[in-house]
C-alpha positions in Angstrom: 26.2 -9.6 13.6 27.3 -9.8 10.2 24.7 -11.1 7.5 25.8 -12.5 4.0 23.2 -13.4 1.8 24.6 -15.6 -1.0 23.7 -16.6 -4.9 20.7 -14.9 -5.0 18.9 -13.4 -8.1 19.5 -9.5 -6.5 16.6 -7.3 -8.4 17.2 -3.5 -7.2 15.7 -1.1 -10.1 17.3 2.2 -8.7 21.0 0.7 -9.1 19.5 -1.7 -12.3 20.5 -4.3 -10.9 19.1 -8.0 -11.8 21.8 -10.5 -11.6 23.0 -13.1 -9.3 24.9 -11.5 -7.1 26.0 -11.8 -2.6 24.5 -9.0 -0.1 26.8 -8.4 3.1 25.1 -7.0 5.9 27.6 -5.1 8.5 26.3 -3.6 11.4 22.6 -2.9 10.3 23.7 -1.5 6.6 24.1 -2.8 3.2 28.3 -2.9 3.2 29.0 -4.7 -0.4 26.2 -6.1 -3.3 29.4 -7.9 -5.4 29.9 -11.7 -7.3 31.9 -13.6 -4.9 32.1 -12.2 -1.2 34.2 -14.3 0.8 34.0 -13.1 4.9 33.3 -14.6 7.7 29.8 -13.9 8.6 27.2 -14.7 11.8 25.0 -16.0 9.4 24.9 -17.1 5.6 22.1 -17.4 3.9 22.4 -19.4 0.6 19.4 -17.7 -1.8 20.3 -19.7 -4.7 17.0 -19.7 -7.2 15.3 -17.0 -5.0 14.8 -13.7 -5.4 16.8 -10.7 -3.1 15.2 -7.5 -2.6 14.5 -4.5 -1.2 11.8 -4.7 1.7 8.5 -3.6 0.5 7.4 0.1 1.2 3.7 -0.4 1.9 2.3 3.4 1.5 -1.6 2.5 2.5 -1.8 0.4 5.7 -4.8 0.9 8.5 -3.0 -0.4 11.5 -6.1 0.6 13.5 -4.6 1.6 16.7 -5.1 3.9 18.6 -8.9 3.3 19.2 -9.8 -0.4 17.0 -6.9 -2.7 18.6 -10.1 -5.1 18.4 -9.3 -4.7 14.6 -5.5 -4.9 14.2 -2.5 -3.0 16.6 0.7 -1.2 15.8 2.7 -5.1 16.6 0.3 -7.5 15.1 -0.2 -5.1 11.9 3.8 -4.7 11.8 4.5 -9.0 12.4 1.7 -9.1 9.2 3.8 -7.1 7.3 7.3 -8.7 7.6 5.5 -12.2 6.8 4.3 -10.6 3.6 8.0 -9.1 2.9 7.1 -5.1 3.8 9.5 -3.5 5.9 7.9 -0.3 5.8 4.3 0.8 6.2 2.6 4.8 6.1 0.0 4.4 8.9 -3.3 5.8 7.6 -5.0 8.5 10.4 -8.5 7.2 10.2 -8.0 6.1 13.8 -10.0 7.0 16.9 -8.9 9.3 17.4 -7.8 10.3 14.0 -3.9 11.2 14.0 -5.3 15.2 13.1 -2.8 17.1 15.6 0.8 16.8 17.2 -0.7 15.3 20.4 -2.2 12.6 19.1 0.8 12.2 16.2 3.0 11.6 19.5 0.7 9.4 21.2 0.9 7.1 17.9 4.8 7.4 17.8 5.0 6.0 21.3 3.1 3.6 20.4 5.5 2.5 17.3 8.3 3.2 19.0 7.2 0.6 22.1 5.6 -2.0 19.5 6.3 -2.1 16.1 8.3 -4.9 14.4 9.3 -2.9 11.3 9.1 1.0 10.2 6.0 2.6 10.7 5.9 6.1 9.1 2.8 8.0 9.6 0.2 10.2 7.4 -1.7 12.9 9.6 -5.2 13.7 8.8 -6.3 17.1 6.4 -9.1 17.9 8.5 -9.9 17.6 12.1 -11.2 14.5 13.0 -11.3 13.4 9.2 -15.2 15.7 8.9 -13.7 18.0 5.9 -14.7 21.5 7.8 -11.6 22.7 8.9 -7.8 21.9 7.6 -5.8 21.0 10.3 -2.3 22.2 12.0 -0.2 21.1 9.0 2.8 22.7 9.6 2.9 21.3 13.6 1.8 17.7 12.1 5.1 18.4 9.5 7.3 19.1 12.9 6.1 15.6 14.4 7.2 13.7 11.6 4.1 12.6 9.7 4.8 12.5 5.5 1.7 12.7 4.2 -2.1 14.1 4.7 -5.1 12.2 3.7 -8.7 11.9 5.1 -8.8 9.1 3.4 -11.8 6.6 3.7 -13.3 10.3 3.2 -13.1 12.3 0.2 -13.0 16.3 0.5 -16.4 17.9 -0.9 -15.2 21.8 0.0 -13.0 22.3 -3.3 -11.5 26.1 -1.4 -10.7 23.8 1.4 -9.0 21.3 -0.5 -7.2 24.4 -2.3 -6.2 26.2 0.8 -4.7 22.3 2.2 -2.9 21.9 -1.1 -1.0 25.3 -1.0 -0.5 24.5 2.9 1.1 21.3 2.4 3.4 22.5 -0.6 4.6 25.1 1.4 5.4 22.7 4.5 6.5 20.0 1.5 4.2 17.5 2.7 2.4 15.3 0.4 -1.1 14.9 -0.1 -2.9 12.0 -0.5 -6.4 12.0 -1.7 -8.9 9.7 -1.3 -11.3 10.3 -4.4 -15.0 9.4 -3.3 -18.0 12.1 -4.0 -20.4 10.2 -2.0 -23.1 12.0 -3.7 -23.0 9.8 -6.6 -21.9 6.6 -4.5 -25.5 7.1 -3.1 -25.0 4.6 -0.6 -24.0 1.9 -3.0 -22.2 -1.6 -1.8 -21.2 -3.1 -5.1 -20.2 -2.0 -8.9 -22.8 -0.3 -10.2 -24.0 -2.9 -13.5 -25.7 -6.1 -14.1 -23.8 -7.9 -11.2 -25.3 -5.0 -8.9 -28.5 -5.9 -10.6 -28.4 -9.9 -10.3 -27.4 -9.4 -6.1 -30.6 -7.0 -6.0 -28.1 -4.4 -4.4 -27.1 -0.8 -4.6 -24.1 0.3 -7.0 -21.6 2.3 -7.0 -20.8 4.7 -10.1 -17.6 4.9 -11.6 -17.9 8.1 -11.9 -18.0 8.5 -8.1 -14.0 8.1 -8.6 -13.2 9.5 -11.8 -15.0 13.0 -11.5 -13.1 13.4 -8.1 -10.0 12.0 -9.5 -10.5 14.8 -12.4 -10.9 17.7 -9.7 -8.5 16.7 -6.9 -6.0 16.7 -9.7 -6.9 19.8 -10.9 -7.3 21.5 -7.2 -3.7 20.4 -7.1 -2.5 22.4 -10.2 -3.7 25.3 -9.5 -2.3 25.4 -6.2 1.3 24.2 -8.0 1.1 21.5 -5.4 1.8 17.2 -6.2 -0.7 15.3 -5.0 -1.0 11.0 -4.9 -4.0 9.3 -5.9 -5.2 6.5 -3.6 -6.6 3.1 -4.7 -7.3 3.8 -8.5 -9.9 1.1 -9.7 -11.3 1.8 -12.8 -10.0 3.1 -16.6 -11.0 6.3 -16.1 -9.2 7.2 -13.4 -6.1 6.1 -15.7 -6.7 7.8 -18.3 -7.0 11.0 -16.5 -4.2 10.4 -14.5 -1.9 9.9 -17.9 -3.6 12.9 -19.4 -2.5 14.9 -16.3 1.4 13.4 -16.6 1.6 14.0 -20.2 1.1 17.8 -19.4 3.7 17.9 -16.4 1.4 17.5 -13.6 3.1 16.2 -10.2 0.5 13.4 -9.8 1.2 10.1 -8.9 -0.8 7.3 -8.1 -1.8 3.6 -6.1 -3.5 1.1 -7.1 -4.2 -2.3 -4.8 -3.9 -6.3 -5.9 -7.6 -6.6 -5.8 -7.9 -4.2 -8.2 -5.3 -5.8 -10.8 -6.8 -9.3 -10.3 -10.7 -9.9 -9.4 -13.4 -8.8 -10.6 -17.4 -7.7 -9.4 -18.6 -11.3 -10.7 -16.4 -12.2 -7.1 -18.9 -10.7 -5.0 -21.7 -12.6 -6.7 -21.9 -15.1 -3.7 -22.3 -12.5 -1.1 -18.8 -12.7 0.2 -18.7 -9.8 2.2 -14.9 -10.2 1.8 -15.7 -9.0 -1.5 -17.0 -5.5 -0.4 -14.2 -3.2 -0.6 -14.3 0.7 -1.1 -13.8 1.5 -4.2 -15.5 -1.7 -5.1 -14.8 -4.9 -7.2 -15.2 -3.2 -10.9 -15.4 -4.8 -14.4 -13.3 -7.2 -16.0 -12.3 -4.1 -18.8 -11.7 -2.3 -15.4 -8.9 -4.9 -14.2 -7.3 -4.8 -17.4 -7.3 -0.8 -17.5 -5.2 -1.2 -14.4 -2.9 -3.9 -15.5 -2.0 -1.7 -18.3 -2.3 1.2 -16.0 0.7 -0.7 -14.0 2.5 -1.6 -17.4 2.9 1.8 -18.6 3.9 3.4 -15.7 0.6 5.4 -15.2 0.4 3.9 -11.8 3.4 4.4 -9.6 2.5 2.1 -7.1 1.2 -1.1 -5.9 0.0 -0.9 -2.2 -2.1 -3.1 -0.3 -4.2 -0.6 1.8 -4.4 -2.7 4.4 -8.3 -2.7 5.9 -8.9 -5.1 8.8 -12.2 -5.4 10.5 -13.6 -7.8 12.9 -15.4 -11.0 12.3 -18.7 -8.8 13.8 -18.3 -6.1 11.3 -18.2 -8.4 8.1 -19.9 -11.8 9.1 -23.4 -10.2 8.8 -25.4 -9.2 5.4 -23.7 -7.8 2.5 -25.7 -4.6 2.8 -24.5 -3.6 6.5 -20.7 -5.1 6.2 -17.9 -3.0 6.5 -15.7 -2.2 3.3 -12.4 -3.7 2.8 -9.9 -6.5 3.0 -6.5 -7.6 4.7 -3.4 -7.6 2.7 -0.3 -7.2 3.9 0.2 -11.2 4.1 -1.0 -11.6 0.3 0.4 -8.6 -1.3 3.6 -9.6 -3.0 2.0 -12.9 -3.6 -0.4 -11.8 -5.5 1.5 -9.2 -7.4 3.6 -12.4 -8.5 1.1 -14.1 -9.5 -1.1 -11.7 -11.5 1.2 -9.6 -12.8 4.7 -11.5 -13.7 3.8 -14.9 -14.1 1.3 -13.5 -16.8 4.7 -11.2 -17.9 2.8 -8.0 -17.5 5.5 -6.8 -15.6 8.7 -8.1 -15.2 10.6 -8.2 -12.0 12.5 -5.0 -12.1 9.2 -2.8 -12.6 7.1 -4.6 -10.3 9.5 -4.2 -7.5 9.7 -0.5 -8.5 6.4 -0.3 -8.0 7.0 -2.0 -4.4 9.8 -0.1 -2.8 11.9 2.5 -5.3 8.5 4.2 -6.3 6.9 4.6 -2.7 10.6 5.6 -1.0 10.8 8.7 -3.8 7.4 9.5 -3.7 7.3 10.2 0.6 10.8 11.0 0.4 12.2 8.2 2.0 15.9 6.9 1.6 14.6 3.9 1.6 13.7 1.3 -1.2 17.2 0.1 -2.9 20.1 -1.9 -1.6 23.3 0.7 -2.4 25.9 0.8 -0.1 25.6 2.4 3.1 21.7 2.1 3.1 19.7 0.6 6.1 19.7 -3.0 5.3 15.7 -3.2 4.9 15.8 -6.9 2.6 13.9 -9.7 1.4 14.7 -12.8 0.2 11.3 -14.6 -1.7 10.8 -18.2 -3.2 9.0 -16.9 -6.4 8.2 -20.4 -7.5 6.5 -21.8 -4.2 2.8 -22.2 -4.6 0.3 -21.7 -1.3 -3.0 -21.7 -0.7 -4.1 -18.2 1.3 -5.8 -19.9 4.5 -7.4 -18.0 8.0 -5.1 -19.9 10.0 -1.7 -18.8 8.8 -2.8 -15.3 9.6 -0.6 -13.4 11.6 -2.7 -9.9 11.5 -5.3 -9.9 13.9 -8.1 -10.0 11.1 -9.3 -12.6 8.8 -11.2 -10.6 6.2 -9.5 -11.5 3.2 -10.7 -11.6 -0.4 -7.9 -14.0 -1.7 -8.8 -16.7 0.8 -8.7 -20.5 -0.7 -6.5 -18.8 -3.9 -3.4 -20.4 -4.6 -1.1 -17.9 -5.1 3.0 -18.1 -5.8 5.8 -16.8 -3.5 6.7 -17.1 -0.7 8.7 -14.5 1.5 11.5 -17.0 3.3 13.8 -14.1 5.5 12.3 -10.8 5.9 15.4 -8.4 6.9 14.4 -5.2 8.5 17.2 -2.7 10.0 19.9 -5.2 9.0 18.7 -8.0 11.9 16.1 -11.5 10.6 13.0 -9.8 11.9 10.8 -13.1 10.1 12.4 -16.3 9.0 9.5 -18.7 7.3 
């Protein structure tokens, strides 16, 4: 069925594109972006005053299965995503098992392929079973498909390890994705190491827990020639070295999450174990290292990693909670809220940050809307205001930190593989 999406604001940075302008969609691609199209068509969608994109390339997603479908699954995690706009996720392999070898990449991919309501691309593990002792098959984890490697929720301590995974992966040309933790200096901590840490009579967690391992993944990566992407940045540190490290030619890119661009650690002053994410809540200097971080292109991209958990596993004391918070629902909400209501970025670079940044940087030919391409789109109300509530939900979690915030935008048609995969 033929799709024409009609007088919508169309914002697609890789063809620099932001003008009013029709989308028709003929069998499952994008056939003409052009003023005017007159056709007959299945359906028309008039987008007048809303915003046409791309469909959101969510690089950091824990869709939990196989192992936690207590937590999330491959369909409710995908039927999230297309509510929040993302047509695309990279399933992160901290799963039980962990995704560390073609067997279990396969098991996975059945999974998807039975399931999943938009794309799920998957990221294998480094190491076997995520313990950082052994690298695992990369090259057979390459020949199943998966993008990236990452152990992440764990960091690497073994720097020849990391080396040796680095020079692997380069020579497969699969990314790597590090998750920069030394747990050595986190020492256990729950909350941002300062006077908030202080008042909640709590552990804290160093900056420099990120930054040092930020310094030396990056640095692993040169000398093994090899790019490497930076997970969940959260502090100014971690900026600055990652601009230091472009300024001399370094293939590094870099993520950063909407908690991270718009609260702060005076949140989890009530003991909102929402608020207890890994890396934690930092300082308000912190948030607006990452905002210009985002407005300078130092970070590439804005990704929601995605961390459901039970109602077991975070309604019980701050100390013993699990780490994270949902997002696939609030992402681009957020984003339009924090970041181009206050102008920090304007429409083009923030969905650049969305979709063309993430499809180059795993090699996707995904992310734009140029003719021929898979007709992955998403129409949004930027203006409509909502509060974030428990029971609009559709991932299988609750654990959000934006609950009760009103937030602007609302995703209206979600478009994945040229057919309405979520209509509001």
């Amino acid at each position: 069925m033929a799709i024409l999406i009609k007088n919508g604001r169309v914002v697609d940075p890789a063809n620099k594109i932001d003008d009013i302008q029709d989308i028709l969609i003929e069998q499952s691609k994008i056939s003409r972006v052009a003023q005017g199209i007159k056709v007959k068509a299945g359906e028309i969608i008039d987008a007048t005053d809303k915003v046409v994109m791309p469909g959101i390339i969510d690089m950091h997603v824990h869709l939990r299965e196989p192992g936690r479908e207590d937590k999330e699954t491959i369909l409710t995690g995908t039927s999230a995503a297309l509510k929040g706009g993302i047509t695309s996720c990279l399933a992160m392999p901290n799963t039980q098992p962990a995704i560390d070898c073609a067997e279990n990449v396969r098991l996975l991919r059945d999974i998807i392929k039975k399931t999943a309501k938009a794309n799920v691309f998957i990221a294998g593990a480094i190491t076997k079973a995520r313990q950082g002792q052994e690298i695992t098959d990369i090259n057979s984890l390459k020949n199943e498909g998966v993008l990236a490697i990452t152990d992440d929720g764990s960091s690497i301590d073994c720097d020849e390890l990391l080396l040796e995974a680095f020079k692997i992966a380069k020579a497969n040309k699969v990314l790597v994705i590090c998750h920069s933790e030394d747990k050595l200096l986190t020492r256990g901590g729950v909350v941002n190491l300062g006077i908030v840490s202080t008042c909640m009579g709590l552990r804290g967690i160093t900056k420099e827990s990120e930054y040092k391992r930020v310094q030396r993944d990056i640095q692993l990566a040169k000398r093994a020639s090899a790019s490497v992407h930076i997970a969940h940045i959260s502090c100014g540190e971690s900026v600055d070295i990652i601009a230091k490290a472009k300024q001399q030619g370094l293939e590094v890119t870099a993520e950063t999450a909407p908690h991270y661009f718009s609260l702060t650690e005076e949140q989890a002053l009530g003991y909102d174990t929402n608020m207890k994410i890994n890396p934690p809540l930092r300082s308000k200097d912190d948030v607006a290292a990452i905002r210009q971080g985002l407005k300078d292109g130092i970070i590439d991209v804005i990704a929601s990693d995605h961390a459901p958990h039970t109602e077991n596993e975070k309604d019980i004391e701050f100390e013993h909670a699990a780490f994270g918070t949902i997002g696939l629902e609030t992402e681009l909400a957020v984003a339009i809220t924090e970041l181009v209501q206050t102008e920090t970025l304007g429409w083009l670079d923030l969905v650049s940050k969305l979709t063309t940044n993430p499809a180059r940087i795993l090699g996707l030919d995904k992310g734009d809307l140029s003719i021929g391409k898979d007709a992955d789109i998403i129409i949004v109300d930027p203006y409509q205001e909502w509060v974030v509530s428990k029971d609009t939900f559709l991932s299988k979690s609750r654990n959000c930190a934006f609950l009760g915030s009103k937030l602007n935008g609302v995703v209206e048609y979600t478009i994945c593989n040229g057919k309405i995969a979520y209509k509001k």
